[in-house]
C-alpha positions in Angstrom: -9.8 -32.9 6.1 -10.6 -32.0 9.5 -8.3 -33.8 11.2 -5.3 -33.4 8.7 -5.9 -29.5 8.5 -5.6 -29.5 12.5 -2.3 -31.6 12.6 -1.1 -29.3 10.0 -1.6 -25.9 12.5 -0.1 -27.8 15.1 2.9 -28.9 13.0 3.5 -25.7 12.0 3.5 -24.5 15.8 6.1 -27.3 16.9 8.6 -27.0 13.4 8.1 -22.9 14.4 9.5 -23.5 17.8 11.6 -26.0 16.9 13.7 -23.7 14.0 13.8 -21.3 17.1 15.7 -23.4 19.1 18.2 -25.4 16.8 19.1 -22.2 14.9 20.1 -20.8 18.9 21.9 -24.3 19.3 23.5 -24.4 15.9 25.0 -20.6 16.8 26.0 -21.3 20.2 27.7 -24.9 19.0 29.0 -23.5 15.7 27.2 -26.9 14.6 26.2 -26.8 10.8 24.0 -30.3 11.6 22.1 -27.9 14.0 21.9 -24.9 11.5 21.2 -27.3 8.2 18.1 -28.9 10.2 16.7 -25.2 11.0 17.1 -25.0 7.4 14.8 -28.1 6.7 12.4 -26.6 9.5 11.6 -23.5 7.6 11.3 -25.6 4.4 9.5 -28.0 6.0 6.7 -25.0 7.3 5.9 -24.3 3.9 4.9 -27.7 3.2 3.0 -27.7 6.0 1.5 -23.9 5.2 0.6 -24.9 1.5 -1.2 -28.3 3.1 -3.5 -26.0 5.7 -3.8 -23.6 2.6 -5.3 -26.2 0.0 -7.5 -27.9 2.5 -8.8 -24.3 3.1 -9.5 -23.7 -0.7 -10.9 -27.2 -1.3 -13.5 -26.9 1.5 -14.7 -23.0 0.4 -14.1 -24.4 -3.1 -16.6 -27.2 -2.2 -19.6 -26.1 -0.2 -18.6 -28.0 2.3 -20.7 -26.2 5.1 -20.4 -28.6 8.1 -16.7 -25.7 8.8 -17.8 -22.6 10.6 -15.3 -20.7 8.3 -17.1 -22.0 4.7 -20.5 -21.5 6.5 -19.6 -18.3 7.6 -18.5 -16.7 4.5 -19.5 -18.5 1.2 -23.0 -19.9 0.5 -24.1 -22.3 -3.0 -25.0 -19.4 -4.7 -21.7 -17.7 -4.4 -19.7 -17.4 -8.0 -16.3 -19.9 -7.2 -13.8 -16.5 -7.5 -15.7 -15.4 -4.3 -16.2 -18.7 -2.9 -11.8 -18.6 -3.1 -11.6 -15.5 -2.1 -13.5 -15.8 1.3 -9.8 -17.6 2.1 -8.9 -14.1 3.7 -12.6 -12.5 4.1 -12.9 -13.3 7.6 -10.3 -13.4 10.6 -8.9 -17.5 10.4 -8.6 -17.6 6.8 -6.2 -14.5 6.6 -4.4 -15.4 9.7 -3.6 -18.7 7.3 -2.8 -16.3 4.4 -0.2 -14.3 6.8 1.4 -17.4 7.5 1.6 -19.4 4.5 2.8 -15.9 2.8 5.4 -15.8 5.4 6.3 -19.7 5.2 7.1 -18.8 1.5 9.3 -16.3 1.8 11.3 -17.8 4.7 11.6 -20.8 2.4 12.6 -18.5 -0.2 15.0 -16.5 1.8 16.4 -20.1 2.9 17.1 -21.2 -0.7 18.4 -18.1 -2.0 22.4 -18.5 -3.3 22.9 -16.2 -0.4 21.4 -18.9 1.9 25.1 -19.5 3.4 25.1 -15.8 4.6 26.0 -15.6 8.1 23.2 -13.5 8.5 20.9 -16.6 8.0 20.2 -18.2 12.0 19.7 -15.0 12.9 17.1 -14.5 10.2 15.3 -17.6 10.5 14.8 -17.5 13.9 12.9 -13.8 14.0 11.0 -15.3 11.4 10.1 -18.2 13.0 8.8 -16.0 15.6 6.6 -14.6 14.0 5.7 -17.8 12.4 5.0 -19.2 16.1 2.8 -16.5 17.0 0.7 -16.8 14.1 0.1 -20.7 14.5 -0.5 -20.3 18.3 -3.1 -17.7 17.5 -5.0 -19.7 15.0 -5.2 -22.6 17.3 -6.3 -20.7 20.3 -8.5 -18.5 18.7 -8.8 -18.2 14.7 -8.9 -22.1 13.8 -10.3 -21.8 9.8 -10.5 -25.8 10.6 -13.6 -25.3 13.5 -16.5 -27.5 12.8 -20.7 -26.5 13.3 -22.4 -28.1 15.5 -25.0 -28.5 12.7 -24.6 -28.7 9.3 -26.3 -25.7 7.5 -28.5 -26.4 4.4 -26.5 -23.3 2.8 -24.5 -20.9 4.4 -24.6 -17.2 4.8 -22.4 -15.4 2.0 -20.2 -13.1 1.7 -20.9 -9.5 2.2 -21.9 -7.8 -0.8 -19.4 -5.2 -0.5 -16.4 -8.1 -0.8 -17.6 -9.4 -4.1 -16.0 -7.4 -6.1 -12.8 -8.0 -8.4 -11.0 -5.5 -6.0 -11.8 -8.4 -3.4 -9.1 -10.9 -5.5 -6.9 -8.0 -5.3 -6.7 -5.4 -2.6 -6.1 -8.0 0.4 -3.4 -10.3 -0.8 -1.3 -7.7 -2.3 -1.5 -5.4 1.1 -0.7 -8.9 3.0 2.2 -9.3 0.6 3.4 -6.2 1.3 2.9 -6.6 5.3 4.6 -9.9 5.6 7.2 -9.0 3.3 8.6 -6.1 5.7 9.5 -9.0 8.7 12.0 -10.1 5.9 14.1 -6.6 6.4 13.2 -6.6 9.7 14.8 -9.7 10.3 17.9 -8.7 8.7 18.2 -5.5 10.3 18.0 -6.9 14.2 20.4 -9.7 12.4 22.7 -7.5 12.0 22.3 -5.7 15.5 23.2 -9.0 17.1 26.2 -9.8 15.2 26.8 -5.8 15.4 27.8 -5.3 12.1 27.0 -2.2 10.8 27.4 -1.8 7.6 25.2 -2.1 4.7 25.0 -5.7 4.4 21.7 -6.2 5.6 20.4 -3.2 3.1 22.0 -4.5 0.1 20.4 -8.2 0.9 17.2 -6.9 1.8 16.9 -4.0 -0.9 14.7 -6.0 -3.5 12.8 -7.3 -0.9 11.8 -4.3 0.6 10.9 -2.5 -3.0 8.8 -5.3 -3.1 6.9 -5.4 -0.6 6.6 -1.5 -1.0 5.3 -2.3 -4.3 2.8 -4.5 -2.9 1.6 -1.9 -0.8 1.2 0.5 -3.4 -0.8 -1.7 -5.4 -2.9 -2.6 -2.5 -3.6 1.2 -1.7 -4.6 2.0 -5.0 -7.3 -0.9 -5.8 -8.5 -0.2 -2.3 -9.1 3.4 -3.7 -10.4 2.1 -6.8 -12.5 -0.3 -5.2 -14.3 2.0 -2.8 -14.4 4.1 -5.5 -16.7 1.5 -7.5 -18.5 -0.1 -5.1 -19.1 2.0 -1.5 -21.6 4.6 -3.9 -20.0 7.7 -1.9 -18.1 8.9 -4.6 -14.7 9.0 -3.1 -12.0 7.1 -3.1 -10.3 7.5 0.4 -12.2 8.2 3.5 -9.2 8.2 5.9 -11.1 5.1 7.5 -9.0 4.0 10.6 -7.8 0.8 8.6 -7.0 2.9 5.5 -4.9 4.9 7.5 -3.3 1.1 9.1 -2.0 0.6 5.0 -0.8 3.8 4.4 1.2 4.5 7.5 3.9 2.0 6.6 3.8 2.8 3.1 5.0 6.2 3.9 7.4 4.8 6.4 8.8 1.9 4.0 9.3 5.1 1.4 11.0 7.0 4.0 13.0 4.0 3.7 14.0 3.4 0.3 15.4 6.8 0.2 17.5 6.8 3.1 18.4 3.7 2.5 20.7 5.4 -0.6 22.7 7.5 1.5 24.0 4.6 3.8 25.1 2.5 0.8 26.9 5.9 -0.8 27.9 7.8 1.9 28.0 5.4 5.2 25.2 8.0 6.8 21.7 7.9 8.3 22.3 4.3 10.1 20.1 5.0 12.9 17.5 6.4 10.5 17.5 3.1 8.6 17.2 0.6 11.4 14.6 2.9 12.8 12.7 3.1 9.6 12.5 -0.2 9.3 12.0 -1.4 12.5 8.8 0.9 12.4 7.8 0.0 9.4 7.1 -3.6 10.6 5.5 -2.8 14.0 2.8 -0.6 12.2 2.1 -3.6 9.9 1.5 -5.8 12.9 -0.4 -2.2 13.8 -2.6 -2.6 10.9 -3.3 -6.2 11.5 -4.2 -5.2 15.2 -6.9 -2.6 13.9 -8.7 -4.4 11.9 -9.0 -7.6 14.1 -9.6 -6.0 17.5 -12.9 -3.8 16.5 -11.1 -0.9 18.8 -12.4 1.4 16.4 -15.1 2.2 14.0 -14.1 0.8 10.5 -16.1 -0.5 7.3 -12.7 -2.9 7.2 -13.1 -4.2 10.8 -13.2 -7.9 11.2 -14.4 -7.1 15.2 -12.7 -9.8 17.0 -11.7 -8.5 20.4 -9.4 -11.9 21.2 -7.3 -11.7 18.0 -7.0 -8.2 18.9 -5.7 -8.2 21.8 -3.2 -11.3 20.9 -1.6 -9.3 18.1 -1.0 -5.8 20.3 0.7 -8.2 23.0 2.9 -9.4 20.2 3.5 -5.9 18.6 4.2 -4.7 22.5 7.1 -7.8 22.4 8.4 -7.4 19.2 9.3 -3.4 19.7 10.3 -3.8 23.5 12.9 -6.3 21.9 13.5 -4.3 18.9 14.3 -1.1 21.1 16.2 -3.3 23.7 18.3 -4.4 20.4 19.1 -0.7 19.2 20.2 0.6 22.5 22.2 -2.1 23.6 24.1 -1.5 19.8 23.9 2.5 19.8 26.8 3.6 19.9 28.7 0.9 17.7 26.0 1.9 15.4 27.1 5.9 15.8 30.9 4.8 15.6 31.4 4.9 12.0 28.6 7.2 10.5 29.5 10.1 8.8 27.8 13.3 9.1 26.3 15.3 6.3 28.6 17.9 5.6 26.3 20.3 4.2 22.6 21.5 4.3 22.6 22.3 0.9 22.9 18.8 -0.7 21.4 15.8 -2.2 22.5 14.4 1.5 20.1 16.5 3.4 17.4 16.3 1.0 16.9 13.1 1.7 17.0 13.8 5.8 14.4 16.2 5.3 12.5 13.6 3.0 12.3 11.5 6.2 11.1 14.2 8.4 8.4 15.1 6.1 7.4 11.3 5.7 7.5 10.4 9.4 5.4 13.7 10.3 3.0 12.5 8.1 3.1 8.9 9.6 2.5 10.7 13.1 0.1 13.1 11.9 -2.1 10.1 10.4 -1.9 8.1 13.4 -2.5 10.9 15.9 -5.4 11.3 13.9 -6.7 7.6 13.9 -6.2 6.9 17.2 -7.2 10.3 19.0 -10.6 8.9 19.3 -9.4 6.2 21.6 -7.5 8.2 23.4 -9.8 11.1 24.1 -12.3 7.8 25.3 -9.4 7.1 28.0 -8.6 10.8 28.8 -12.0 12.1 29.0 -14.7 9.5 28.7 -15.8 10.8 25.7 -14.7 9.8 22.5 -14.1 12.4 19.9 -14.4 11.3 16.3 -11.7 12.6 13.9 -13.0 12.6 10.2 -11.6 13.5 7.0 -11.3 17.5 7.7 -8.7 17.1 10.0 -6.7 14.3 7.6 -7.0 16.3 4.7 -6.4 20.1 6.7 -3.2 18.5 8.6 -1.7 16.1 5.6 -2.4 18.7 2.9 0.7 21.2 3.6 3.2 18.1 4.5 2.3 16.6 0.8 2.6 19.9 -0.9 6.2 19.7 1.1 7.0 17.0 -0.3 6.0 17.2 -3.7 8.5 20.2 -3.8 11.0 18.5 -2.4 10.5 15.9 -5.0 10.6 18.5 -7.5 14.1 20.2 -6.6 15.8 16.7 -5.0 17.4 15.7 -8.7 18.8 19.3 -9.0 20.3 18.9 -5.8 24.4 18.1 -6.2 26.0 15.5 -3.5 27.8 16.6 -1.1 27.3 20.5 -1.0 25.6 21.8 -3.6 26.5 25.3 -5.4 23.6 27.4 -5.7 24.0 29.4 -9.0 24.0 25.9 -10.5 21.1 24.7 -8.8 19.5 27.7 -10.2 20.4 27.3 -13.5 19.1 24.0 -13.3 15.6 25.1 -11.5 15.0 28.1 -13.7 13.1 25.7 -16.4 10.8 23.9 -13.8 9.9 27.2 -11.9 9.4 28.8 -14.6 7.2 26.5 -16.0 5.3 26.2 -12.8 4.7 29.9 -12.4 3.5 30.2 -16.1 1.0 27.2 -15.6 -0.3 29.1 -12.4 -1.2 32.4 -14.0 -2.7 30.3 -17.3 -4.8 29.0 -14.8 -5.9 32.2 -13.0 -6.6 34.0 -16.7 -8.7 30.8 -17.4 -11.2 32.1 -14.7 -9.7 28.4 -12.3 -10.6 29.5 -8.8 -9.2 28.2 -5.5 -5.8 29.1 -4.9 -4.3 26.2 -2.9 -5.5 24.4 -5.2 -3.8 26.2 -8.5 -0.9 26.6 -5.6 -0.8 22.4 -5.2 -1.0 21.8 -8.9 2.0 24.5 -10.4 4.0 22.5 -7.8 3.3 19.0 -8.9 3.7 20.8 -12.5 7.1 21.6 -11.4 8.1 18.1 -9.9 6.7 16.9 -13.5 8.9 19.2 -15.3 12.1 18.7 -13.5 11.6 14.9 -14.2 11.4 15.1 -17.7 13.8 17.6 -18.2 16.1 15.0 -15.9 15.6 12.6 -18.6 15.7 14.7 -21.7 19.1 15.7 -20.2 20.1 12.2 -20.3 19.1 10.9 -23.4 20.5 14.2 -25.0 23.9 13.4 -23.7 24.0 10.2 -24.4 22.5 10.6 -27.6 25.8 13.0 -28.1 28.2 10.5 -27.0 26.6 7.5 -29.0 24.8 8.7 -31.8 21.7 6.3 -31.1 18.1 7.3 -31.8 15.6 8.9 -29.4 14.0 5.5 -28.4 17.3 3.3 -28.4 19.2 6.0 -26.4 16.2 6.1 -23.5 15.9 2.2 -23.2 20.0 1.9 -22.9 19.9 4.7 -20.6 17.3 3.6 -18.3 18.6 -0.2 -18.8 22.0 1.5 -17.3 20.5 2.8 -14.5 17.1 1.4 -13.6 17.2 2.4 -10.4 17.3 5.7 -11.0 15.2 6.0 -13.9 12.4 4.1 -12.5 12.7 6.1 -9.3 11.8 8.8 -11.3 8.8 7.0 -13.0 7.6 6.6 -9.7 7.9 10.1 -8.8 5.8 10.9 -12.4 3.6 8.8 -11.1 3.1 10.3 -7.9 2.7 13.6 -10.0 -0.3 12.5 -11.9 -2.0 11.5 -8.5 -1.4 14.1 -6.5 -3.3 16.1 -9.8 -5.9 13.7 -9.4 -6.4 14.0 -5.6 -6.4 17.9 -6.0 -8.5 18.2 -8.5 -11.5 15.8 -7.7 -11.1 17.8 -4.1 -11.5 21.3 -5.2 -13.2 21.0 -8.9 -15.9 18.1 -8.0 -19.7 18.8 -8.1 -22.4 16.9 -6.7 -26.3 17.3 -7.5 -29.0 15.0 -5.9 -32.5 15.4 -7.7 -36.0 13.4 -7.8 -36.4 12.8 -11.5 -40.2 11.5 -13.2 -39.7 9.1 -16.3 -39.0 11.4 -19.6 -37.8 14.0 -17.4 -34.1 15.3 -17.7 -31.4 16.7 -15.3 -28.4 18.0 -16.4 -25.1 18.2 -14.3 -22.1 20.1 -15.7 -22.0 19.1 -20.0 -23.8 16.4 -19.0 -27.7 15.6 -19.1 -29.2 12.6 -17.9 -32.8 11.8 -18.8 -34.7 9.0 -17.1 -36.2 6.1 -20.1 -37.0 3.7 -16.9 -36.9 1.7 -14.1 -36.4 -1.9 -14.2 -35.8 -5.0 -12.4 -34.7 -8.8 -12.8 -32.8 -11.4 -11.3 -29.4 -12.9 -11.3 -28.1 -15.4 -9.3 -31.3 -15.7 -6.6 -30.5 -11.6 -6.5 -33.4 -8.5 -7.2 -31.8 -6.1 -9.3 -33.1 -2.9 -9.5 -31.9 -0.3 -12.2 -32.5 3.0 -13.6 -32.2 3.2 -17.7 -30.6 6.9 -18.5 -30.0 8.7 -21.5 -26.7 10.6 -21.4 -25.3 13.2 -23.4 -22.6 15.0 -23.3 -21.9 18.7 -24.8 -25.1 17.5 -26.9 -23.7 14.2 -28.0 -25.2 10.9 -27.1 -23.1 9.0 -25.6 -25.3 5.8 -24.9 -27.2 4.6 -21.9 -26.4 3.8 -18.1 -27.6 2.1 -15.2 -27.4 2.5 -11.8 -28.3 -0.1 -9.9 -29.5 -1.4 -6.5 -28.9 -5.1 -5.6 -31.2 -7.2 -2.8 -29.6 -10.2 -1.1 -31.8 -12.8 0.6 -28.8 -12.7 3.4 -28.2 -9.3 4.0 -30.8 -6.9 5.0 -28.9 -4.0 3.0 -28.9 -3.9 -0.2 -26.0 -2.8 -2.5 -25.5 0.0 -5.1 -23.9 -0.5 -8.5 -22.5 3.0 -9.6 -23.0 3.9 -13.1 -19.7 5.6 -14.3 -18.8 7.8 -17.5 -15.2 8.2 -17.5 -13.1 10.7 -20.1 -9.6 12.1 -19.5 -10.5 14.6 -17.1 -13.7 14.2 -15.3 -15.9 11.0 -14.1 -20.2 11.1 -14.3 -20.8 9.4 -10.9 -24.2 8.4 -10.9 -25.6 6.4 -7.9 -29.8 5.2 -7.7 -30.6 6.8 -4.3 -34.0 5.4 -4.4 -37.4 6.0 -5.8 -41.1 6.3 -5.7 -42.9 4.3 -7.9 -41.2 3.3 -11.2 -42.0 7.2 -12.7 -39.7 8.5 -10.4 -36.5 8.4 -8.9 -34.4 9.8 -7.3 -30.5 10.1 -8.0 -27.2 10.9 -6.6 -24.9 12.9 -9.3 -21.7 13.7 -9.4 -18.8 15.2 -11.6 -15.1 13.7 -10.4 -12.6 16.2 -12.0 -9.5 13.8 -13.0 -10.5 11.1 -10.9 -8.7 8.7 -13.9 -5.6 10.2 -13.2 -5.1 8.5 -9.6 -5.6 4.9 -11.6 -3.3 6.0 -14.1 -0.9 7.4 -11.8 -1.0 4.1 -9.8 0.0 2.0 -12.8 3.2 4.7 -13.6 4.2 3.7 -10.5 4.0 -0.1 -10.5 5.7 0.3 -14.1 8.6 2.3 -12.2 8.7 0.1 -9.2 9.7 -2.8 -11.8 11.9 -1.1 -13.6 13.9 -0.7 -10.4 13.5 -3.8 -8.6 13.9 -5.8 -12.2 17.8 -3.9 -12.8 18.7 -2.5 -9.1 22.3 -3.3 -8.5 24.3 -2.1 -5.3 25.0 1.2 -4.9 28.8 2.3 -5.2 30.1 4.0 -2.5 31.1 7.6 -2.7 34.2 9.0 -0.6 32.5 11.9 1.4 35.4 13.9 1.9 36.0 14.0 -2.0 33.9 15.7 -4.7 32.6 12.9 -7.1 32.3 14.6 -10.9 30.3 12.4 -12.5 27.7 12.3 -9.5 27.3 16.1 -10.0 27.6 15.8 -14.1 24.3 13.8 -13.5 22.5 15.6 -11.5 22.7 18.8 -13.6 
C-alpha cells in the first residue's frame, strides 16, 4: 500500500504537468492528437485520485497504525464512521480530498456533451494547475502515505470535538463547494484568453457555480448546527477566523449569482462578474490558507506552518495572474457593456446587491485579519471578537434584507414609482403593523423589532410574488391551487426557487435576531431534589450518574423538566473522559419547541448531591435549521430546472418582464 499510494501522488504530479503542457501544444499546433491526450490526462488523474483515495480509506478503515496519518487520527476504539471520516481530520488526508474532489470534476467537465467547447484546453489546463500544486504539496509536505518509525500498539484518536455526525458532513460539503468554484474560475480566465466576452462562460458554468454555492450553504449551516450541539457555549457562530474563511466566499459567490442575471439579460456588469468570481476562488484558497498555516487563533486550525505558507505562495500566483489576465483584456471587456440606464430599476438593484455583499466580505475580513496586522504595525496584536462582527455586519444585513424585500417590486429597466408603490403598499404595511403588535405586546429592543418587521416585509413581498402568480395563472388556466404552483414554479424554477431561497434566508435572519436579543442564560449550583427554574421551564436535579461506553467515563446529570407545569420527561447532560485527551467533552442536553431551545450544559459538580449547571433559553434557535433546509430545497429547485436566460434589448421596454414583476 505504501509503495502503490506513493506512485499514485507522484503520478498524479507528472499526468498534472503533463495535461499542462499538451493542452499548450495541442492550442499552439491546432493538433486534436495533442488536445485528445490532455483529455485522457485529466481522466487518467481521477483514476489515479480514486486509487490514493481508497488506499487512504482502507488503511483508516483497517487500523493499520504502522502510517503516521491512521496513527495520528483514529485509534481501535474509534466507531468505523469516525475511523473514515479522519480521511479529511487532519492536513494530508484533506489535501487528498481537495484533489480527488477536483480530479472528479475535471473528469466531469471533460466528459460533459459540451466537452468539444473550445473553451476546454483552456479549462483543463487552469485546472491542472491547481491539480499540480496540490500533488507537489502532498509530496513535499502533507504525504497521508508517511510511515512511523514504530508501529504504535493503538493510536491516538480523534479529537472529541470531530466525532460528531456534523464531522461526515460539515467538511466535505464546504470542500465541495471550495473546489467547485476553480471550475468557473477556469472558465472565466478561459474566456479572457480567447477574449470573448460574452456570456458563454456564465451560461456553461451557471449550474456549477449554484452548486458549489449550495455546497457552501450546507457546509455553513451544519457548522452552525454542529457547534451548536457539541462546543457547550450555546451559540452557533462565533465569527472564528475559519468561520469567517467559509462565509466570505459564500457572500462573494451570491454576489455572483445575481449579477450573473444581468449580463445574460442585459449584456451589463462584465467586470463585476469576472471580478466576482475571480475573488471568489482566491478566498477559497484563503480559507484553505487559514486553517493550515496556524496564523491565527482558531478551534478549526490544523497549525501547520509549511502548508501554510505553500498555499499563500499559490494564492499570491493565482491572483497576480488572474489580475495580469483582466488588465491585459479591460477594455475589450468594457467594449460592449451596456450601462444601466436608470437608478431606479431591477438593474441597479442588483449593483447595489453587490456593494452591500462585497462590503460585507471586506468588513469580515478586515475583521479576521486585523489581528495580524496590528501584530505587524504595532507589535501588538489586537484581538477582534464577536462585538465588532456582529456591531459592523448587523446594519449591512438589515441593508440587504430590504433590498431583498423591494428587488421583485423593482420593474427592469426604469422602474415607475407610483407602481412600485402600489406594489410595496402590502409588504410595508404589513411590516409596520407587525412592529407596533410587537411594541403593544410589551417586545423590547428596538433594532431588534426594527430587524424583524424588515425580514417580515421581505417575507411578505415573497409570498405575495407568488400568490400573484398562481392567481394569474390560475385565471388563464383554470387549474387548482396546488397544480397551478407546481406548473408555475416548473415554468420558471429559477425564479421560484430564488425566491425559496430568499424565504429561507427570512426565517434565519428571524432566528439570528431573536436568539441575539431574546436569549437568557442562568448558571446555578443545584443539590439533588432541589429545582431551578429558567423562563416556563423548571429543572430539578433526580441525580448524578456515571458508566462507560466504548473505554469512555460518562458522567451525566438526570433532570426533571417541566414546562408551563407540564412534564415533559427527563434530560441529561453529560461530560465525557477520554483516555487520550486530557479535556473532557460536554454533551448538551437540548429541549427544542417552535420558538425557543432549553440549553442545558453540566458545568461541573461537587460530590454527586450537587451540581452545578449552565442554562440557557435560545429564542427561535430552530428557525436557522429550518431556514437552512428552505434554502437547500430552493437551491434545487433552481439548479434542477435553470435554463439560460433570454436576453432583453435594453433600449426597449419588455412588457411581460414588467407584467411579472408587478
Amino acid at each position: 500500500m505504501y509503495v502503490i499510494g506513493n506512485i499514485a501522488l507522484i503520478l498524479g504530479a507528472v499526468i498534472s504537468a503533463y495535461s499542462i503542457v499538451a493542452n499548450i501544444i495541442g492550442v499552439r499546433k491546432k493538433s486534436s492528437k495533442w488536445l485528445e491526450s490532455a483529455q485522457g490526462a485529466m481522466l487518467s488523474l481521477l483514476l489515479v485520485g480514486s486509487t490514493s483515495t481508497f488506499i487512504l480509506l482502507y488503511l483508516l478503515g483497517t487500523s493499520q497504525f504502522q502510517y503516521k496519518y491512521v496513527a495520528q487520527y483514529t485509534n481501535l476504539e474509534l466507531p468505523l464512521v469516525y475511523k473514515l471520516t479522519a480521511f479529511w481530520a487532519g492536513n494530508a488526508g484533506s489535501l487528498l480530498l481537495w484533489t480527488f474532489l477536483l480530479s472528479l470534476y475535471s473528469a466531469i467537465i471533460v466528459l460533459s456533451k459540451k466537452k468539444q467547447n473550445e473553451m476546454l484546453p483552456y479549462v483543463s489546463s487552469i485546472l491542472s494547475i491547481n491539480l499540480l500544486f496540490f500533488y507537489v504539496v502532498m509530496l513535499i509536505s502533507g504525504n497521508p502515505f508517511e510511515m512511523t518509525e514504530t508501529i504504535p500498539p493503538d493510536g491516538k484518536g480523534l479529537n472529541p470535538m470531530l466525532q460528531n455526525p456534523g464531522m461526515v458532513i460539515h467538511p466535505v460539503t464546504l470542500y465541495m463547494g471550495y473546489v467547485g468554484l476553480a471550475i468557473p474560475f477556469a472558465y472565466a480566465i478561459a474566456a479572457l484568453i480567447m477574449k470573448r466576452m460574452d456570456a458563454l462562460w456564465i451560461k456553461l458554468t451557471r449550474k456549477w457555480t449554484l452548486t458549489a454555492w449550495l455546497f457552501l450553504t450546507i457546509g455553513n449551516i451544519v457548522g452552525g448546527w454542529w457547534a451548536y450541539l457539541e462546543l457547550g457555549w450555546g451559540g452557533y457562530w462565533a465569527w472564528d477566523p475559519v468561520e469567517n474563511a467559509s462565509f466570505m466566499p459564500w457572500l462573494t459567490v451570491s454576489a455572483f449569482l445575481h449579477s450573473v442575471m444581468i449580463q445574460e439579460r442585459k449584456n451589463m456588469l462584465k467586470t463585476w462578474n469576472l471580478s466576482l468570481i475571480i475573488l471568489s476562488y482566491i478566498l477559497s484558497l484563503f480559507g484553505t490558507f487559514l486553517v493550515r498555516s496556524g496564523i491565527l487563533t482558531s478551534v478549526h486550525a490544523f497549525g501547520d506552518s509549511n502548508l501554510g505558507t505553500y498555499f499563500l505562495l499559490f494564492m499570491a500566483f493565482m491572483l497576480l495572474f488572474s489580475m495580469y489576465v483582466v488588465i491585459s483584456r479591460y477594455q475589450l471587456i468594457k467594449k460592449d457593456s451596456l450601462p444601466i440606464q436608470s437608478y431606479f430599476s431591477k438593474e441597479s438593484s442588483f449593483l447595489l446587491n453587490n456593494y452591500i455583499l462585497v462590503a460585507a466580505t471586506f468588513a469580515v475580513f478586515w475583521g479576521t485579519m486585523y489581528p495580524l496586522i496590528s501584530e505587524a504595525l504595532t507589535g501588538t496584536k489586537v484581538n477582534v471578537g464577536a462585538p465588532y462582527f456582529n456591531k459592523v455586519m448587523a446594519p449591512i444585513m438589515l441593508a440587504l434584507i430590504l433590498l431583498m424585500a423591494i428587488c421583485p417590486l423593482i420593474s427592469w429597466q426604469k422602474a415607475v414609482f407610483n407602481r412600485f408603490i402600489k406594489n410595496a403598499y402590502l409588504p410595508l404595511l404589513a411590516g409596520i403593523l407587525f412592529a407596533i403588535t410587537l411594541i403593544f405586546s410589551g417586545v423590547k429592543g428596538v433594532y431588534a423589532i426594527g430587524g424583524l418587521s424588515v425580514t417580515v416585509i421581505m417575507l411578505f413581498t415573497h409570498f405575495l410574488e407568488v400568490i400573484r402568480g398562481v392567481r394569474a395563472r390560475r385565471k388563464a388556466t383554470k387549474e387548482n391551487i396546488i397544480l397551478a404552483t407546481v406548473r408555475l414554479t416548473r415554468k420558471n424554477q429559477r425564479r421560484y426557487g430564488g425566491y425559496l431561497v430568499h424565504i429561507g434566508i427570512a426565517f434565519i435572519a428571524v432566528g439570528v435576531i431573536c436568539s441575539n436579543a431574546y436569549s437568557t442564560e442562568v448558571m446555578k449550583t443545584v443539590s439533588k431534589g432541589e429545582t431551578v427554574s429558567i423562563g416556563d421551564y423548571k429543572l430539578t436535579f433526580e441525580e448524578l450518574s456515571e458508566r462507560s461506553e466504548r473505554g469512555n467515563g460518562i458522567v451525566h446529570a438526570n433532570l426533571a423538566v417541566s414546562y408551563k407545569g407540564k412534564n415533559k420527561g427527563t434530560i441529561k447532560p453529560e461530560k465525557i473522559f477520554y483516555d487520550k485527551w486530557p479535556e473532557p467533552s460536554s454533551e448538551v442536553a437540548i429541549k427544542t419547541n417552535w420558538k425557543e431551545d432549553l440549553y442545558v450544559v453540566l458545568s461541573s459538580w461537587e460530590s454527586n448531591e450537587k451540581i452545578t449547571l449552565v442554562m440557557k433559553i435560545n429564542s427561535f434557535v430552530s428557525w436557522i435549521w429550518l431556514g437552512g433546509v428552505i434554502m437547500v430545497l430552493g437551491t434545487a429547485i433552481a439548479l434542477i430546472g435553470g435554463k439560460p436566460l433570454k436576453r432583453v434589448n435594453s433600449q426597449t421596454p419588455n412588457r411581460k418582464e414588467v407584467r411579472e414583476t408587478k
